[in-house]
mmCIF file of the N, C-alpha and C atoms, coordinates in Angstrom:
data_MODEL
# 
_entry.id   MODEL 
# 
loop_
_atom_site.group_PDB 
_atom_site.id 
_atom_site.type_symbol 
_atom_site.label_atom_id 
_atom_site.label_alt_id 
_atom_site.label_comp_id 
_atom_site.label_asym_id 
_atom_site.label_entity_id 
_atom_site.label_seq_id 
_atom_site.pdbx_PDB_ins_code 
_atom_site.Cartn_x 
_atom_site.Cartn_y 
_atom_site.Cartn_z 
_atom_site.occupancy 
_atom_site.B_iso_or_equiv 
_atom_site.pdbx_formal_charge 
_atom_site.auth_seq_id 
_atom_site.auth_comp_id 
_atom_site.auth_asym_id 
_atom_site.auth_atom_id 
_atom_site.pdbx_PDB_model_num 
ATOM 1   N N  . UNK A 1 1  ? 1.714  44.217 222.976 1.00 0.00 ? 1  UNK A N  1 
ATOM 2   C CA . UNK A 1 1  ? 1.130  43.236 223.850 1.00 0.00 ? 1  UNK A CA 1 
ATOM 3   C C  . UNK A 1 1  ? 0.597  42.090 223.001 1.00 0.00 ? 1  UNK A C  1 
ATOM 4   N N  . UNK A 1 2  ? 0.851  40.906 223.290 1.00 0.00 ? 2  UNK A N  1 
ATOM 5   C CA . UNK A 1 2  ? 0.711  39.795 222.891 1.00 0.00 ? 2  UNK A CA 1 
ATOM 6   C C  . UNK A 1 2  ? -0.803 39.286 222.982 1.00 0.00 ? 2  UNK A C  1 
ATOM 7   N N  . UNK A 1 3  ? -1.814 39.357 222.486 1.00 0.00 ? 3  UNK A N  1 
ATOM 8   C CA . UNK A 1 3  ? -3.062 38.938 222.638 1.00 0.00 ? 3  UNK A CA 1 
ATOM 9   C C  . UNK A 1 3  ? -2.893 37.227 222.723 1.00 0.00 ? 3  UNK A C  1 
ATOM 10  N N  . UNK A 1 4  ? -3.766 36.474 223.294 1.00 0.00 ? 4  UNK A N  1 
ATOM 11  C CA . UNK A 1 4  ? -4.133 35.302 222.619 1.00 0.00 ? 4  UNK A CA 1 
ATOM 12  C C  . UNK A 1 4  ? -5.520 35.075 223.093 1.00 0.00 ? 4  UNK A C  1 
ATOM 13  N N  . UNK A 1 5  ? -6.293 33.717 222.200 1.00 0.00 ? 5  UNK A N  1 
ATOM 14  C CA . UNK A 1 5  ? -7.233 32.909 222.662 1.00 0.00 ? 5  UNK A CA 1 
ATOM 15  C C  . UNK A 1 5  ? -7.114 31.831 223.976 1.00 0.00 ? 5  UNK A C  1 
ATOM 16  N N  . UNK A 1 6  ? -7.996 31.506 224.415 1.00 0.00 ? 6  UNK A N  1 
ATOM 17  C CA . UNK A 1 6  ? -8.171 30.566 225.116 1.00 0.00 ? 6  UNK A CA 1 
ATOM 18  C C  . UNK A 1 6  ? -7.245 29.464 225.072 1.00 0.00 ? 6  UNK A C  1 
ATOM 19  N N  . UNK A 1 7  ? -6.846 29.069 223.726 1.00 0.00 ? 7  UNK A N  1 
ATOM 20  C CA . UNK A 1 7  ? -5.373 28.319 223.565 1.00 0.00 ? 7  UNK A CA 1 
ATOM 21  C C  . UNK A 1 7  ? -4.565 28.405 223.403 1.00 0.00 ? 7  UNK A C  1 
ATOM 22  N N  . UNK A 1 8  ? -4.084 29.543 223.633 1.00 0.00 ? 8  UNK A N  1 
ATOM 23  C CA . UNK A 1 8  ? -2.991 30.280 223.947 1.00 0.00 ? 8  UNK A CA 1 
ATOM 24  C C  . UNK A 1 8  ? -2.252 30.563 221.912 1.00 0.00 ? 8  UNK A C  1 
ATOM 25  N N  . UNK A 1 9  ? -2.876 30.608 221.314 1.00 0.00 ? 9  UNK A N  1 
ATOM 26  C CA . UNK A 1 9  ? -2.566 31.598 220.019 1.00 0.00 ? 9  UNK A CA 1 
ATOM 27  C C  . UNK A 1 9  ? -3.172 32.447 219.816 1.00 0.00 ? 9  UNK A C  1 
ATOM 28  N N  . UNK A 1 10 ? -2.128 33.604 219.454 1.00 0.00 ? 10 UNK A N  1 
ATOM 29  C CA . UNK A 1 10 ? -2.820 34.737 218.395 1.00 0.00 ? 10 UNK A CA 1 
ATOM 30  C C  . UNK A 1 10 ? -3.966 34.590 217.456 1.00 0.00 ? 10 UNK A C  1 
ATOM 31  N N  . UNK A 1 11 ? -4.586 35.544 217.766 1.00 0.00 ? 11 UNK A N  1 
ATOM 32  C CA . UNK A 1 11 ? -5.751 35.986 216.766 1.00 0.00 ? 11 UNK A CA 1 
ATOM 33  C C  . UNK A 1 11 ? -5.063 35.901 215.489 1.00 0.00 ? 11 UNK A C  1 
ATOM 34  N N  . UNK A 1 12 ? -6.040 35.733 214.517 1.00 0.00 ? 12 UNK A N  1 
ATOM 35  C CA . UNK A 1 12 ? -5.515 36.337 213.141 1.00 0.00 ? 12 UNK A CA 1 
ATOM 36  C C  . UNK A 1 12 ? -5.607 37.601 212.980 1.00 0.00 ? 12 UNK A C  1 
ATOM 37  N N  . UNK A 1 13 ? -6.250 38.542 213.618 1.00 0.00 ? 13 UNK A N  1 
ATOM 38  C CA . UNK A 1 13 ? -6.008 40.041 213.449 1.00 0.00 ? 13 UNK A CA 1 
ATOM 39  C C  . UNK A 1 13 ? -5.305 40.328 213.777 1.00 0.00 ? 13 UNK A C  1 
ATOM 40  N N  . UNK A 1 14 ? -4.873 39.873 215.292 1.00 0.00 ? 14 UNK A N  1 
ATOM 41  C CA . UNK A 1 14 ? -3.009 40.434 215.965 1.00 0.00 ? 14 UNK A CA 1 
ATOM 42  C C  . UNK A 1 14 ? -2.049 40.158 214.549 1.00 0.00 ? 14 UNK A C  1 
ATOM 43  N N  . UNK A 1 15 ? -2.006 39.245 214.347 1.00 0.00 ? 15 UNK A N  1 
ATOM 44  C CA . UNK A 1 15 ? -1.144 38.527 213.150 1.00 0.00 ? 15 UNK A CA 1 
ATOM 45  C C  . UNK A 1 15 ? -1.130 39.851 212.026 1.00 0.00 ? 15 UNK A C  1 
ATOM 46  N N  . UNK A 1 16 ? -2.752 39.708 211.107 1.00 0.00 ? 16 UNK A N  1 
ATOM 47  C CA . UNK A 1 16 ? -2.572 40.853 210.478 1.00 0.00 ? 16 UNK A CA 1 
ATOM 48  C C  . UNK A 1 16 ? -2.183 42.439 210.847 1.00 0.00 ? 16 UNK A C  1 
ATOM 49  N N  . UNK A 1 17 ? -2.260 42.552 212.169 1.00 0.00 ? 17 UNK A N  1 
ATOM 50  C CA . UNK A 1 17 ? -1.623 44.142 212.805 1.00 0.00 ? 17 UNK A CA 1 
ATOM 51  C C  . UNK A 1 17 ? -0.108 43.917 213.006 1.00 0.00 ? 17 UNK A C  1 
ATOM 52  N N  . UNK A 1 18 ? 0.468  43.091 213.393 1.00 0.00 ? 18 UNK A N  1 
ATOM 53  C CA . UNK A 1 18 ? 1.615  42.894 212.993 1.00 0.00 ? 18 UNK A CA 1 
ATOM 54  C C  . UNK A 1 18 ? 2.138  43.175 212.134 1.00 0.00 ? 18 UNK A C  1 
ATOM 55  N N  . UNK A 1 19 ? 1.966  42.597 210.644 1.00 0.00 ? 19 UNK A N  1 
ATOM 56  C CA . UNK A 1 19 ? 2.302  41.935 209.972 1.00 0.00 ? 19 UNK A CA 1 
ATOM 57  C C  . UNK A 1 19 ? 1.924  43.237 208.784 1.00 0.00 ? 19 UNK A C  1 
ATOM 58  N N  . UNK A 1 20 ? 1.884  44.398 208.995 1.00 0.00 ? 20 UNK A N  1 
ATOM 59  C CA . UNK A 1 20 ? 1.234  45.182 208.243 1.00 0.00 ? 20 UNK A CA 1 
ATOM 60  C C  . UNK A 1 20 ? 2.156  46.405 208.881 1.00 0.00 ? 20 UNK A C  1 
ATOM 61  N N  . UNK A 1 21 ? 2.322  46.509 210.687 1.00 0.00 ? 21 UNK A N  1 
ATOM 62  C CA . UNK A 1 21 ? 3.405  47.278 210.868 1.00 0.00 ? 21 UNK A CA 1 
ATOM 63  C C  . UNK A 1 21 ? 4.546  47.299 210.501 1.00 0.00 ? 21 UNK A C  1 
ATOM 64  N N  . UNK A 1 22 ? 5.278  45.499 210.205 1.00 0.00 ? 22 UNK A N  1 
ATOM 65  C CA . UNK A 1 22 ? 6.524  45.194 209.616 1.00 0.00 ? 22 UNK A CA 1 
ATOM 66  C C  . UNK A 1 22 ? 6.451  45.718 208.395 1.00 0.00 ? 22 UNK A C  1 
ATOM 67  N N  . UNK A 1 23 ? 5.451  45.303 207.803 1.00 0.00 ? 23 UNK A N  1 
ATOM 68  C CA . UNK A 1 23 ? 5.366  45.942 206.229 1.00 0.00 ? 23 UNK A CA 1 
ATOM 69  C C  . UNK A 1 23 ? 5.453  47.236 206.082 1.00 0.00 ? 23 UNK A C  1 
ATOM 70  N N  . UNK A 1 24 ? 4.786  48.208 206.906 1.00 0.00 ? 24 UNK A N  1 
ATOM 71  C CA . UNK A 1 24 ? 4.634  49.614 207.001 1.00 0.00 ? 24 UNK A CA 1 
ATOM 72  C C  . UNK A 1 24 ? 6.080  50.515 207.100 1.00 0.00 ? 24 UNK A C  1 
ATOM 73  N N  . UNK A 1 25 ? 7.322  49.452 208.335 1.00 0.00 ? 25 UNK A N  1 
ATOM 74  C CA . UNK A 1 25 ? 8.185  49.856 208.477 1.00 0.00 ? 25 UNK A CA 1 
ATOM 75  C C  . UNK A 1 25 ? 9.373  49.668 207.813 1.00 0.00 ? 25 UNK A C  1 
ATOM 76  N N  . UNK A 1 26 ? 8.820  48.334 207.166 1.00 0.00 ? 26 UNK A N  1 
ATOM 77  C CA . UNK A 1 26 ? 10.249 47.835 205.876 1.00 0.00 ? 26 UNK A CA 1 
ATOM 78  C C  . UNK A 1 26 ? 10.230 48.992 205.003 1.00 0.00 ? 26 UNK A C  1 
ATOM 79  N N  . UNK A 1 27 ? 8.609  49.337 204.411 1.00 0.00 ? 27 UNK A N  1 
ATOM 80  C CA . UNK A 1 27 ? 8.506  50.201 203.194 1.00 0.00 ? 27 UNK A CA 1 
ATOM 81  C C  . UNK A 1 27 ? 9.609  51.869 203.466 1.00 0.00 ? 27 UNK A C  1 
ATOM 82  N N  . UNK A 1 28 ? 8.607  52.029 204.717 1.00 0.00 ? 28 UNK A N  1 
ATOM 83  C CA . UNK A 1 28 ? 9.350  53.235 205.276 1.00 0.00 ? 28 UNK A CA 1 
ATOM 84  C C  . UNK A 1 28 ? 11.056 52.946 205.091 1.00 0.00 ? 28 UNK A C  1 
ATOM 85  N N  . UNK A 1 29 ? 11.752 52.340 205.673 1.00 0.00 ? 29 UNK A N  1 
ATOM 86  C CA . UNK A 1 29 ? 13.288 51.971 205.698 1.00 0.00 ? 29 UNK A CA 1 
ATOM 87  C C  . UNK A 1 29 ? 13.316 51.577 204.204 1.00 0.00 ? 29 UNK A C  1 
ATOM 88  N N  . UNK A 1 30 ? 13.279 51.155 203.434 1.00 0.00 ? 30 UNK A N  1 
ATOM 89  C CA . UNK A 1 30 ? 13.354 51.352 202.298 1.00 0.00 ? 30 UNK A CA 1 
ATOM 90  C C  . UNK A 1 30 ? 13.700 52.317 201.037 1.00 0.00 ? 30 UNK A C  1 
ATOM 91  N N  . UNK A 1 31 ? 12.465 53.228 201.976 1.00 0.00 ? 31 UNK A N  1 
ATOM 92  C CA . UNK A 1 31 ? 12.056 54.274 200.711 1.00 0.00 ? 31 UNK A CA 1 
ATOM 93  C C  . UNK A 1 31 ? 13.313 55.589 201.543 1.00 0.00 ? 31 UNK A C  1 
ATOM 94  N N  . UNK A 1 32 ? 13.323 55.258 202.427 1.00 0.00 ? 32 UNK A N  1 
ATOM 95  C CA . UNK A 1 32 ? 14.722 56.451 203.254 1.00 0.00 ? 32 UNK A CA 1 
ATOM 96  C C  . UNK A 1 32 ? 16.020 56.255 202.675 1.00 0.00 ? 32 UNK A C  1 
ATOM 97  N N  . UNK A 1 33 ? 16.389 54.799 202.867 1.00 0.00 ? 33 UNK A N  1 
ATOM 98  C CA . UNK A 1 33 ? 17.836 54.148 201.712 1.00 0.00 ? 33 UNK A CA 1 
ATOM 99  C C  . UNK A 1 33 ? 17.596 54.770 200.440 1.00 0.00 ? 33 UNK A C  1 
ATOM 100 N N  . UNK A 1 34 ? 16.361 54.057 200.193 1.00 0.00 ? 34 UNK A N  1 
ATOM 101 C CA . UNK A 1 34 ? 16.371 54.542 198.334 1.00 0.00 ? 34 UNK A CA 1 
ATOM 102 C C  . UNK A 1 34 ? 17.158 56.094 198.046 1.00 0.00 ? 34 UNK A C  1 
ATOM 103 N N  . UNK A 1 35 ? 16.564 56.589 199.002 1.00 0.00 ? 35 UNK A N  1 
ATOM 104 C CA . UNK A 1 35 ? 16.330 58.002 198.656 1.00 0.00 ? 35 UNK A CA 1 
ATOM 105 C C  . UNK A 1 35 ? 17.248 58.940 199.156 1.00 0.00 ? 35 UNK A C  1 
ATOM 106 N N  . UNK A 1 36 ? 18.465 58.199 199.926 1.00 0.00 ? 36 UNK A N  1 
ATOM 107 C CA . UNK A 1 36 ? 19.433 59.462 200.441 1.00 0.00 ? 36 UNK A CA 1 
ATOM 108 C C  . UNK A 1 36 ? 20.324 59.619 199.767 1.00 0.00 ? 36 UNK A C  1 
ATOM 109 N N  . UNK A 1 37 ? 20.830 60.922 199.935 1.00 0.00 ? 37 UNK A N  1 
ATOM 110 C CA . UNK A 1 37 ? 21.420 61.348 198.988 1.00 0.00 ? 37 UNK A CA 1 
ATOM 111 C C  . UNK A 1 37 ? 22.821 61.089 198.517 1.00 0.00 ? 37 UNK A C  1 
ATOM 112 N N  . UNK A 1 38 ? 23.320 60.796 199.745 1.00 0.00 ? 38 UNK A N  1 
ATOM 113 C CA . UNK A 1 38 ? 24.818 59.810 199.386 1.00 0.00 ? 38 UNK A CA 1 
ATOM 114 C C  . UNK A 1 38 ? 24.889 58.435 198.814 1.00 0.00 ? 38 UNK A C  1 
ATOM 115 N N  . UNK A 1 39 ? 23.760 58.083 198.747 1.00 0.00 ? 39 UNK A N  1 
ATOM 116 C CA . UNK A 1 39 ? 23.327 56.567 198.132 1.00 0.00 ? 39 UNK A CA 1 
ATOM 117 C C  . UNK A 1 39 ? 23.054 57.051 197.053 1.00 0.00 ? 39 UNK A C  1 
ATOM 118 N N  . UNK A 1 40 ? 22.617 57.891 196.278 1.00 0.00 ? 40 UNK A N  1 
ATOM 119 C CA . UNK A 1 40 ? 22.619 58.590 195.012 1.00 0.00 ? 40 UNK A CA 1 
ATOM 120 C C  . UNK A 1 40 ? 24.001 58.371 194.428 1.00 0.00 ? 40 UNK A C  1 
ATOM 121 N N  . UNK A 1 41 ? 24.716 59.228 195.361 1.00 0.00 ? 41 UNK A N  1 
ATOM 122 C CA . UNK A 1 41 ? 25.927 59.863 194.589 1.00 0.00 ? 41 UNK A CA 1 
ATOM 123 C C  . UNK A 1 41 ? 26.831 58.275 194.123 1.00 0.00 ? 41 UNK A C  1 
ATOM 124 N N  . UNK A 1 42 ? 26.889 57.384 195.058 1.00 0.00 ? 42 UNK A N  1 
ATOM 125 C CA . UNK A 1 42 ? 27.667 56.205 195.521 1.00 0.00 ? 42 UNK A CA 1 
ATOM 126 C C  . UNK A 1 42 ? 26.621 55.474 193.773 1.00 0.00 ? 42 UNK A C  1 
ATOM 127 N N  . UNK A 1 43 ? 25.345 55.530 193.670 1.00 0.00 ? 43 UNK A N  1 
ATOM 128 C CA . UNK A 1 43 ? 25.128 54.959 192.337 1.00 0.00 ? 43 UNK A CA 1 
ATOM 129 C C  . UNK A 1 43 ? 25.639 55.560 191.174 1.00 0.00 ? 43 UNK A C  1 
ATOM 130 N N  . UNK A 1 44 ? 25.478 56.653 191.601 1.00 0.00 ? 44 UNK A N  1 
ATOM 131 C CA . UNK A 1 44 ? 26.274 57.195 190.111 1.00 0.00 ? 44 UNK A CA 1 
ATOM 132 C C  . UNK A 1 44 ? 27.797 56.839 189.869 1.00 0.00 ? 44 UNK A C  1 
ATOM 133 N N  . UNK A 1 45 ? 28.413 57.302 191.456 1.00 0.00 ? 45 UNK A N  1 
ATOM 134 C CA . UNK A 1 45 ? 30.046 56.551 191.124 1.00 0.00 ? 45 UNK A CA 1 
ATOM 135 C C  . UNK A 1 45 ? 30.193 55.137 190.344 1.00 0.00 ? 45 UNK A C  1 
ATOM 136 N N  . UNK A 1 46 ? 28.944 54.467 190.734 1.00 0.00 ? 46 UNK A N  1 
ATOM 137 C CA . UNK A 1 46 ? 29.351 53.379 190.354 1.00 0.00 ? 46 UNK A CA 1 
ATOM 138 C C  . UNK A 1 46 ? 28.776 52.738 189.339 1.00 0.00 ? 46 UNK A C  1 
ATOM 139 N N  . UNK A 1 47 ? 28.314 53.536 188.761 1.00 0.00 ? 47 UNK A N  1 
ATOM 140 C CA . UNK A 1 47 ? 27.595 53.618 187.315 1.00 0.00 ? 47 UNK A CA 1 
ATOM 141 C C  . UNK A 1 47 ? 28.800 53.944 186.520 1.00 0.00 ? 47 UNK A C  1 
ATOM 142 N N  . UNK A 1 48 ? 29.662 54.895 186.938 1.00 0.00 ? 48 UNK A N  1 
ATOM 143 C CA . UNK A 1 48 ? 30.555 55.723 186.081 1.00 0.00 ? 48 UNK A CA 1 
ATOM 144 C C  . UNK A 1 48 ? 31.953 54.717 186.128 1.00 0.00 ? 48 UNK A C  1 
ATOM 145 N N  . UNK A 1 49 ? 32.351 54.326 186.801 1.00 0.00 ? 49 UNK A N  1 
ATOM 146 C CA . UNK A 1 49 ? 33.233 53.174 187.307 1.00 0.00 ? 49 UNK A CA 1 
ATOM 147 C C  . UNK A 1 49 ? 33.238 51.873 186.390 1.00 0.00 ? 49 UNK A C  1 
ATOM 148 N N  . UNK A 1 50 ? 31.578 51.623 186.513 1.00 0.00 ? 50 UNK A N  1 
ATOM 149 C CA . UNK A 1 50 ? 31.757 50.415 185.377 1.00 0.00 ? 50 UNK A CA 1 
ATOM 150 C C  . UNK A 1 50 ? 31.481 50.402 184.196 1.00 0.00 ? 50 UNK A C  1 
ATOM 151 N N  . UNK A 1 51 ? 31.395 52.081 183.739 1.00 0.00 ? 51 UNK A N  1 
ATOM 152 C CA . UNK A 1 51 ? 30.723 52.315 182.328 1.00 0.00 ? 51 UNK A CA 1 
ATOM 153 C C  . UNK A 1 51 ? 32.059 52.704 181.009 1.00 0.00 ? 51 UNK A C  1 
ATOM 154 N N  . UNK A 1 52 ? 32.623 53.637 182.315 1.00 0.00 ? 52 UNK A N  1 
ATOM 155 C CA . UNK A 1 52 ? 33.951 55.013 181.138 1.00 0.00 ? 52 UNK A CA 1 
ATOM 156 C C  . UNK A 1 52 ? 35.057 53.495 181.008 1.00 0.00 ? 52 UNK A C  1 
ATOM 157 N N  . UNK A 1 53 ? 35.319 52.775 181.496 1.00 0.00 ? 53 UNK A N  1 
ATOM 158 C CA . UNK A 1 53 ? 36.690 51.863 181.156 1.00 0.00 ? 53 UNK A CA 1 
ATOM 159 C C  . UNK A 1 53 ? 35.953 51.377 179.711 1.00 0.00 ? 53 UNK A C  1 
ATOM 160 N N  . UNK A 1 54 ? 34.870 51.038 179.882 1.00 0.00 ? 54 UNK A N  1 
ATOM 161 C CA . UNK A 1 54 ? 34.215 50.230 178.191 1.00 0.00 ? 54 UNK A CA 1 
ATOM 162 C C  . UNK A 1 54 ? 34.554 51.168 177.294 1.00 0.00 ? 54 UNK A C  1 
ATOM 163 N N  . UNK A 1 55 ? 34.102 52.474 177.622 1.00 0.00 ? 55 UNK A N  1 
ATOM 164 C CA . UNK A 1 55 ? 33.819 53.686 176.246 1.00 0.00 ? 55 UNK A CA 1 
ATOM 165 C C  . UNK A 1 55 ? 34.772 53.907 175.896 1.00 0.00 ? 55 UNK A C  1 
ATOM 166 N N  . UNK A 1 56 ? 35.685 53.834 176.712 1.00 0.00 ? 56 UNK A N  1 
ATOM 167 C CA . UNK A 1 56 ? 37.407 54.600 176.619 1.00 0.00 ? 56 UNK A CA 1 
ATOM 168 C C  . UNK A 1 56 ? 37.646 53.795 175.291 1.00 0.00 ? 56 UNK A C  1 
ATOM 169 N N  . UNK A 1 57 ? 37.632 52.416 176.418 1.00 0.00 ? 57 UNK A N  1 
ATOM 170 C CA . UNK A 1 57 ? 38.533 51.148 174.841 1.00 0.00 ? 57 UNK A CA 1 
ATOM 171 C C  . UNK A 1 57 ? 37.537 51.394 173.429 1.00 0.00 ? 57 UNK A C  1 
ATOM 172 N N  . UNK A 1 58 ? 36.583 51.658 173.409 1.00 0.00 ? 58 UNK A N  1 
ATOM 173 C CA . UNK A 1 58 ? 35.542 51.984 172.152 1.00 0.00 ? 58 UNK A CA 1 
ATOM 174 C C  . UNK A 1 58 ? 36.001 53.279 171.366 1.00 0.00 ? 58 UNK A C  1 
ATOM 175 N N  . UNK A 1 59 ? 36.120 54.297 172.092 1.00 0.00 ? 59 UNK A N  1 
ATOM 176 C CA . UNK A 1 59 ? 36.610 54.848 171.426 1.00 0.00 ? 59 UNK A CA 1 
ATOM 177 C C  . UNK A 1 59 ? 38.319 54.743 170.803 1.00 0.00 ? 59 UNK A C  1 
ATOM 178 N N  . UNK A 1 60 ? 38.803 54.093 171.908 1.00 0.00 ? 60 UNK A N  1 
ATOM 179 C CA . UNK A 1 60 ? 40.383 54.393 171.412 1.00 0.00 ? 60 UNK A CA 1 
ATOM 180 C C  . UNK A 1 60 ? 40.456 53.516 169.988 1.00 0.00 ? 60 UNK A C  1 
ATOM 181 N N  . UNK A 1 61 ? 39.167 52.899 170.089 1.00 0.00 ? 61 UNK A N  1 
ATOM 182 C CA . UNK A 1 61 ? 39.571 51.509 169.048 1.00 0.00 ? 61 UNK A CA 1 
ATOM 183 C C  . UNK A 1 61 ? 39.118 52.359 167.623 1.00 0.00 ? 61 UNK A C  1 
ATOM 184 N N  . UNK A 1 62 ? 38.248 53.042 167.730 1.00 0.00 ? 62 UNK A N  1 
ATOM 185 C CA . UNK A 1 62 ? 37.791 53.780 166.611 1.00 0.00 ? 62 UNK A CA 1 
ATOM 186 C C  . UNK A 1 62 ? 38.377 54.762 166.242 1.00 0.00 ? 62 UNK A C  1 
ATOM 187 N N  . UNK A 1 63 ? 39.013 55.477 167.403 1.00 0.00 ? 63 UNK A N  1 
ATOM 188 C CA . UNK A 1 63 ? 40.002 56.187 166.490 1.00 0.00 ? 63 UNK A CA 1 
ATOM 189 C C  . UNK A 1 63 ? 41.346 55.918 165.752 1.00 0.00 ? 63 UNK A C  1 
ATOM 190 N N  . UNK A 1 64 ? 41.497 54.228 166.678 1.00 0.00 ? 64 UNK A N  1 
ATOM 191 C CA . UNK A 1 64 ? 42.724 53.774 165.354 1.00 0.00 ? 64 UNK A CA 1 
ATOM 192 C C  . UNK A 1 64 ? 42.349 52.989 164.266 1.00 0.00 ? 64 UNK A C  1 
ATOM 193 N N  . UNK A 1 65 ? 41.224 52.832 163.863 1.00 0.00 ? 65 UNK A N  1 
ATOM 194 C CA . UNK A 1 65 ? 40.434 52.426 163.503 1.00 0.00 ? 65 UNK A CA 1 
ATOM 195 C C  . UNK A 1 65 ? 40.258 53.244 161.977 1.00 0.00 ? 65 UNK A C  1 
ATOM 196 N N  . UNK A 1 66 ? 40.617 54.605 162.216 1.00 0.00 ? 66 UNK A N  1 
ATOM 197 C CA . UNK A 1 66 ? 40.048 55.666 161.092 1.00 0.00 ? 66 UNK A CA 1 
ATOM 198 C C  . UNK A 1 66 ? 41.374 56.216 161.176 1.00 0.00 ? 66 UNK A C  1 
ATOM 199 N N  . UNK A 1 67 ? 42.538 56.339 161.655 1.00 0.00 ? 67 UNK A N  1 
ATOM 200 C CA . UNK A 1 67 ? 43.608 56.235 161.529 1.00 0.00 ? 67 UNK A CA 1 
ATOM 201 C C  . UNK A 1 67 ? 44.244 55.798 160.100 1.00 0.00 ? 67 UNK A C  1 
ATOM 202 N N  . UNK A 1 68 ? 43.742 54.219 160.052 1.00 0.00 ? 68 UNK A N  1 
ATOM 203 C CA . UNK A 1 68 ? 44.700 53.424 159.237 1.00 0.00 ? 68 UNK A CA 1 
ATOM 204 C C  . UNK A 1 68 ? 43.638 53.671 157.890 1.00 0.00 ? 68 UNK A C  1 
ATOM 205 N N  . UNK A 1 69 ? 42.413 54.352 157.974 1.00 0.00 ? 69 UNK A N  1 
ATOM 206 C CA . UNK A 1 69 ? 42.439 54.530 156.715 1.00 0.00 ? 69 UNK A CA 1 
ATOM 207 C C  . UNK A 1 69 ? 42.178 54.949 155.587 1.00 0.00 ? 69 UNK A C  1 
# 
């Protein structure tokens, strides 16, 4: 319910009760994303995705590397 004054605006407390539920509920939705568990797995895929193509060429390079000598 929409409070107002006599001139037809919100209080500043409506404002701050608002404005503290949005906050309350972003955090909440937030911390649920952060934290599920297929959103885990999906970081790690994609941790691993953009990590093993680098190491591969690092290593392949070092082992021809000690190859030649």
């Amino acid at each position: 319910m929409i409070r107002s004054n006599p001139s037809g605006k919100e209080t500043s407390t409506d404002l701050q009760q608002k404005a503290s539920k949005i906050g309350t509920k972003l955090a909440e939705t937030l911390y649920f994303a952060a934290n599920e568990p297929i959103l885990a797995c999906f970081r790690i895929q994609e941790h691993i995705n953009r990590t093993v193509p680098s190491l591969l060429i690092k290593k392949a390079f070092s082992f021809s590397f000690e190859m030649f000598q």
